[in-house]
N, C-alpha and C positions, 0 to 999 in steps of 0.2 A: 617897335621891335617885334617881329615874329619870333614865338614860341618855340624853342625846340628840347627837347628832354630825350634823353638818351635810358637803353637797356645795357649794362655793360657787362657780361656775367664772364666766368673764366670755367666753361665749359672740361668739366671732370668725369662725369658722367650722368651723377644723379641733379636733379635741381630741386634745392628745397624752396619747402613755400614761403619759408621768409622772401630770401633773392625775388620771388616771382610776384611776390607782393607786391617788392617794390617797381619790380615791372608795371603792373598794372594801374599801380597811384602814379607813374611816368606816363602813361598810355591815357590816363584820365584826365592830366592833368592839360597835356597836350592838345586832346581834343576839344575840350570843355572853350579851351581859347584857339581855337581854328588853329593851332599849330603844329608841327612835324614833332614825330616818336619815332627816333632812329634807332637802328640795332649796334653794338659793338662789340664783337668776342674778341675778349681778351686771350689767347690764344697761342700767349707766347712761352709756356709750361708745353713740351713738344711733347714729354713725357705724359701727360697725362690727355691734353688736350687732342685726344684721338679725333678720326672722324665721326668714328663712331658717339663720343662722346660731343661734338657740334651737331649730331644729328638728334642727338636725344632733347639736344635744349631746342631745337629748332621744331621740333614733334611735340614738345611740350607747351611750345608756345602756341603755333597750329590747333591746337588743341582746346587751348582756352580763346583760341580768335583773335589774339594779340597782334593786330596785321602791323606792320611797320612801313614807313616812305624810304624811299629809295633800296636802293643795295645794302646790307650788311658788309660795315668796317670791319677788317681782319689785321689785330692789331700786330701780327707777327709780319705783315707787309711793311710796315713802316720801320723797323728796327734801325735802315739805314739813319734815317729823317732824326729820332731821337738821340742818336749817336751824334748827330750833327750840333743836335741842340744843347746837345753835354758839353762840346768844341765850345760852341759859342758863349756859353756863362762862363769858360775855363779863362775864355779871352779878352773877358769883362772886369775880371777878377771876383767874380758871382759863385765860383766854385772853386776848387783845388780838390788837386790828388793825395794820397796815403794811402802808406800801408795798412791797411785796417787792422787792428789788433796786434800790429808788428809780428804776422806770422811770415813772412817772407811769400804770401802765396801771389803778392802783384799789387801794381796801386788802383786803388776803386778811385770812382769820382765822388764827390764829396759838396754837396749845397751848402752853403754859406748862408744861414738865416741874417737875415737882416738885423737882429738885435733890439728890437724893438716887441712892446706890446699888441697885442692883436686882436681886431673884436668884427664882429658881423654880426646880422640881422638874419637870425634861422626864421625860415617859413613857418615852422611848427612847434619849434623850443624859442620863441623869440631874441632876445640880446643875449650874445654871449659872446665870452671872453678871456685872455688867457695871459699870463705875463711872460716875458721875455725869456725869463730864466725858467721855465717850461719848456719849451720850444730848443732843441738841440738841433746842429748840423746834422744832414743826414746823407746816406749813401742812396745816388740817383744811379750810377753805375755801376756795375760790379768788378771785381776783379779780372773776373772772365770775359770781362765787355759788352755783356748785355746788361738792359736799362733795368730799373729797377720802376717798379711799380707806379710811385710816385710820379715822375719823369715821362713816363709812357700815357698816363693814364691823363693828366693835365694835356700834352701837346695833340692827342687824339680830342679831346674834350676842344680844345683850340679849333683842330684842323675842320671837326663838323659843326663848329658855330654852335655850341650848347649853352643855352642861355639860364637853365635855369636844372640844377644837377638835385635828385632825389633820392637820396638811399637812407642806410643803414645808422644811427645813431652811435657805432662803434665805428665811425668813420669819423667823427668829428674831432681829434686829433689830428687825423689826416689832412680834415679840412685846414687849417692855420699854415701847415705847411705848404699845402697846395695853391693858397691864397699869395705865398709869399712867393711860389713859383710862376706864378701867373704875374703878378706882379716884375721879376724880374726879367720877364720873356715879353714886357712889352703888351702883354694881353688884357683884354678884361675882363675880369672876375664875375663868373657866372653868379645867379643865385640860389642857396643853400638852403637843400631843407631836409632837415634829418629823421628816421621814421624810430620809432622807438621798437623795440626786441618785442619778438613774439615769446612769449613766455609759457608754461606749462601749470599744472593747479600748484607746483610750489612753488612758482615765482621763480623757476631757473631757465633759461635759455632750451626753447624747444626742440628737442632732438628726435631720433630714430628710437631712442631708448624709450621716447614715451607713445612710441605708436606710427601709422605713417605720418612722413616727413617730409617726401619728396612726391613732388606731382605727379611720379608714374606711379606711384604708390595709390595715391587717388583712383588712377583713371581704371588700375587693375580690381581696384574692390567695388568698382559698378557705378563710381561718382560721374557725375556729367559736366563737361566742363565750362556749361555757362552756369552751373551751382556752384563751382570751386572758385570763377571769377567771382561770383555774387557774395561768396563767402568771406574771400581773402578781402572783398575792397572794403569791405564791414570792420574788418578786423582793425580796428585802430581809427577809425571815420566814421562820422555819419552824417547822412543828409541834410540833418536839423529838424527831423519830423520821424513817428512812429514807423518808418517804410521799412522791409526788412527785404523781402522779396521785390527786386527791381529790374526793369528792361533795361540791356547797356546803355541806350538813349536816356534814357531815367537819370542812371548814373553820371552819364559825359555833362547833362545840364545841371545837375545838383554838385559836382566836385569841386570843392574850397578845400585848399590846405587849412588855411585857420579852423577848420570843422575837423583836423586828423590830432589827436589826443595824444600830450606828450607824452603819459606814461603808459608803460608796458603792455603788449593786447595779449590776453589768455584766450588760447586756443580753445575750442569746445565742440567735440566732435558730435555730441548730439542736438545741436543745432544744425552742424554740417547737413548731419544726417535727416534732421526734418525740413530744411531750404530747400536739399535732394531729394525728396520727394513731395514737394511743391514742382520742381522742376518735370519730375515724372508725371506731371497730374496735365501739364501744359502741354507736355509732348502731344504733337499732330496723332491723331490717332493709329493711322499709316506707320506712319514712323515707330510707332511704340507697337505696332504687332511686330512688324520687321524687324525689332530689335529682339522681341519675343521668341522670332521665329530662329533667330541667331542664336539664342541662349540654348534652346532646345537643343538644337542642334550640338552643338559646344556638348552638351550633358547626355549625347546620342540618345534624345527621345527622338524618336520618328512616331508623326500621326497625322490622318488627313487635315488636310488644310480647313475646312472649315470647322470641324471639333476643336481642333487647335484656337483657332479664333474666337468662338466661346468660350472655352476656356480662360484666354489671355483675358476677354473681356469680366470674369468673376474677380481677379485680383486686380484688376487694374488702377482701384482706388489704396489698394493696400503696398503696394509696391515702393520702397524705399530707394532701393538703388538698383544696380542693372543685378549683381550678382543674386537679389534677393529672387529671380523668376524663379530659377530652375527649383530653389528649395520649396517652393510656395503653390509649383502645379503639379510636381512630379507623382505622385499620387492618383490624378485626373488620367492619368497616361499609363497607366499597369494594376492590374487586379493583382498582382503581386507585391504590394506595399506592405509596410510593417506598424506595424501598432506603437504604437509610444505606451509601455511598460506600466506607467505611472496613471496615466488615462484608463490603462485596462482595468487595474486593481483596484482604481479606486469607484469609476464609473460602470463599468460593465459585469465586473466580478460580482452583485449583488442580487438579495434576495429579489424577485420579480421582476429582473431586465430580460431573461429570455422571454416571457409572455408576453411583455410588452415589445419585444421587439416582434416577434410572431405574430401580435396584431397588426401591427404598425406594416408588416411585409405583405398580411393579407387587404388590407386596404386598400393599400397601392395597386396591388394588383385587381382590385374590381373596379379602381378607376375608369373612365371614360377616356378621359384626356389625361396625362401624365403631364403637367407643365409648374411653372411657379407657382399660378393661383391656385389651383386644386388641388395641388400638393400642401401645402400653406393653410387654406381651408378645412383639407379633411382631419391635418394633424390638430388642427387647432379643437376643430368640432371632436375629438377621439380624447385631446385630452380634460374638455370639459365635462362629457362624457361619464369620461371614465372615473372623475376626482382627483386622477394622477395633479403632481404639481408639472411644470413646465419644464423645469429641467428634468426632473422625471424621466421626461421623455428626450427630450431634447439633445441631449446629453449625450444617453447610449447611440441614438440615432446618428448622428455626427459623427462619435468615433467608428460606430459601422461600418460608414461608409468611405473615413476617410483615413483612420488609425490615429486621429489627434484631436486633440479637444477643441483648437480654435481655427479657424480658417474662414473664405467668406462668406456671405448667410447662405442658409444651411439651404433655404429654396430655390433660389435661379442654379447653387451648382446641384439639387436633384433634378432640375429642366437639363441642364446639359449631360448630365450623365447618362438620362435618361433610365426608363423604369427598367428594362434587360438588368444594366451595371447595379443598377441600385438593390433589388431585390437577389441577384446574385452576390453581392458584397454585404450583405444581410444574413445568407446562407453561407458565406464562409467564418463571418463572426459566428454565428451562433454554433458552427460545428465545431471551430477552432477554440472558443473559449467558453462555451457555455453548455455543451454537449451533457 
């Protein structure tokens, strides 16, 4: 039996990362056994299901590299087909019509559960089961003649041969019903594996309310989207080994359902946030100034290209995510920067930092060579010197030059800034705060 597991999403606009989870545990699952990952938009909501809104899931997916085999099924094509399949349980005597609720609005179609008990073998919550008198008829058609969920979602599942269906845990209801559809339609019942609720720190169902939710949301706050895949496949899985940061190949040969945890995965964004900058650390070098070079831009710094590149190259190990550039060099890029309020008062406002800084500015300047070592060097010899302590020095000099207390060490960015900026940004702290 070849593998095939399906994405089936009902494209609205946004796609939260649960839905794309279970993308990806489909995508893993698939590959891991040489088998096809098909697309299915559910698509038959005309009202919502814009293009606009197929394009965003479809960007979303691109995004994380989620490739898929063949064509994307368009579930609103088939409507005839289901309609047909409504006919033929009607004609079995597998369904009957009603008025649903005796409101005079037309007869729905109506599935005939079998009456019977019902059990299957979950991939991931293993034996499970439900009793008869659980289990109600239910409406497969509507009044208005289009199919209803149930009905569409089974014969689509039929028509691309899916062997083995992965979602959501608040499906599994759906599932007993759908087993007994398949069942009546003559088919064979895929197999089930349900994933459990991404949850929040109080154990509620993760939403927008507790932050972003949805994968554009990600991709706008500087996340990468081989960290977001890296992240979501964690979430409720694991390898069976300490791994946390893994190559998709990594992932496709490590993926066992039996290894995906039946209860609940809390989300945790500062993990996200240090996976995404492991990701940042890997980036091609290339690649990560050119994204540099993008950000600037975006945040209309303009600066020659190779300053620029030094520059990029001081935060490079410090970099979280994309949106964190522009905050992290903007300073590097205008003598007109501003002091962090709190760094001034407490660091610079003090007895003997103007003399110390007026040493510190004549040093530099009888330097030789102006670079990391000598710069590093002379401070270091100035402040044994002197008796000062290290931060002493250290301190005021920093925010000098940069208006903040922490940023990357303090000598490759005076190599880059070079002795002009440096000793110039020396002379407008001490005129501006210490005059």
């Amino acid at each position: 039996m070849k593998v095939r597991t399906r994405f089936a999403p009902s494209p609205t606009g946004n796609v939260h990362i649960g839905n794309m989870r279970a993308a990806i545990y489909n995508w893993l699952f698939a590959r891991h056994h040489g088998g096809e990952f098909l697309l299915r938009v559910e698509d038959t909501d005309r009202e919502r299901s814009t293009q606009e809104a197929i394009q965003t899931l479809l960007d979303a997916m691109a995004w994380l590299k989620l490739d898929v085999d063949g064509e994307p099924l368009y579930q609103s094509t088939r409507m005839e087909i289901h309609l047909e399949a409504a006919e033929l349980l009607l004609s079995k005597g597998l369904a009957y019509k009603e008025d649903k609720g005796g409101l005079g609005q037309g007869e729905c179609i109506i599935f005939k559960m079998p009456g019977t008990d019902a059990s299957f073998e979950d991939g991931i919550k293993g034996s499970l089961s439900t009793a008869a008198e659980n289990m109600q008829d239910f409406v497969i058609v509507r009044s208005n003649g289009t199919p209803v969920f149930h009905l569409a979602n089974v014969l689509d599942d039929i028509e691309q041969g899916i062997t083995h269906v992965i979602r959501g845990d608040d499906h599994i209801e759906n599932t007993y019903r759908h087993m007994a559809l398949y069942q009546a339609l003559g088919a064979d019942v895929p197999n089930f594996a349900h994933l459990p609720m991404i949850i929040n720190a109080q154990g509620k169902p993760y939403s927008k309310r507790d932050g972003d939710a949805f994968v554009g949301d990600f991709r706008e706050k500087g996340f990468l989207g081989d960290a977001l895949f890296n992240y979501l496949a964690l979430l409720g899985w694991s390898p069976g080994d300490d791994r946390e940061v893994m190559t998709r190949d990594e992932m496709v040969e490590a993926f066992d359902l039996a290894r995906c945890q039946s209860s609940p995965a809390q989300v945790d964004l500062r993990k996200l946030t240090w996976m995404n900058g492991e990701y940042m650390l890997k980036l091609p070098t290339e690649e990560f100034i050119a994204t540099c070079f993008c950000e600037i831009e975006k945040g209309g710094i303009e600066a020659a290209p190779d300053y620029a590149k030094a520059v990029f190259g001081l935060v490079r190990e410090r970099v979280k995510t994309v949106v964190d550039i522009v905050p992290m060099v903007a300073y590097l890029f205008t003598e007109e920067f501003e002091y962090e309020a709190k760094a001034v008062r407490k660091k610079l406002q003090k007895d003997g930092v103007r003399e110390i800084l007026e040493q510190v500015k004549s040093i530099f300047q009888a330097l030789e060579i102006f670079d990391e070592a000598s710069t590093d060097q002379a401070i270091h010899d100035f402040i044994e010197t002197s008796g000062l302590g290290f931060g002493a020095v250290m301190a005021p000099l920093r925010i000098a030059i940069s208006g903040i207390q922490s940023g990357p060490d303090l000598f490759p960015m005076l190599e880059v800034l070079g002795r002009e900026r440096v000793t110039g940004r020396i002379d407008r702290t001490l005129a501006q705060f210490l005059a």
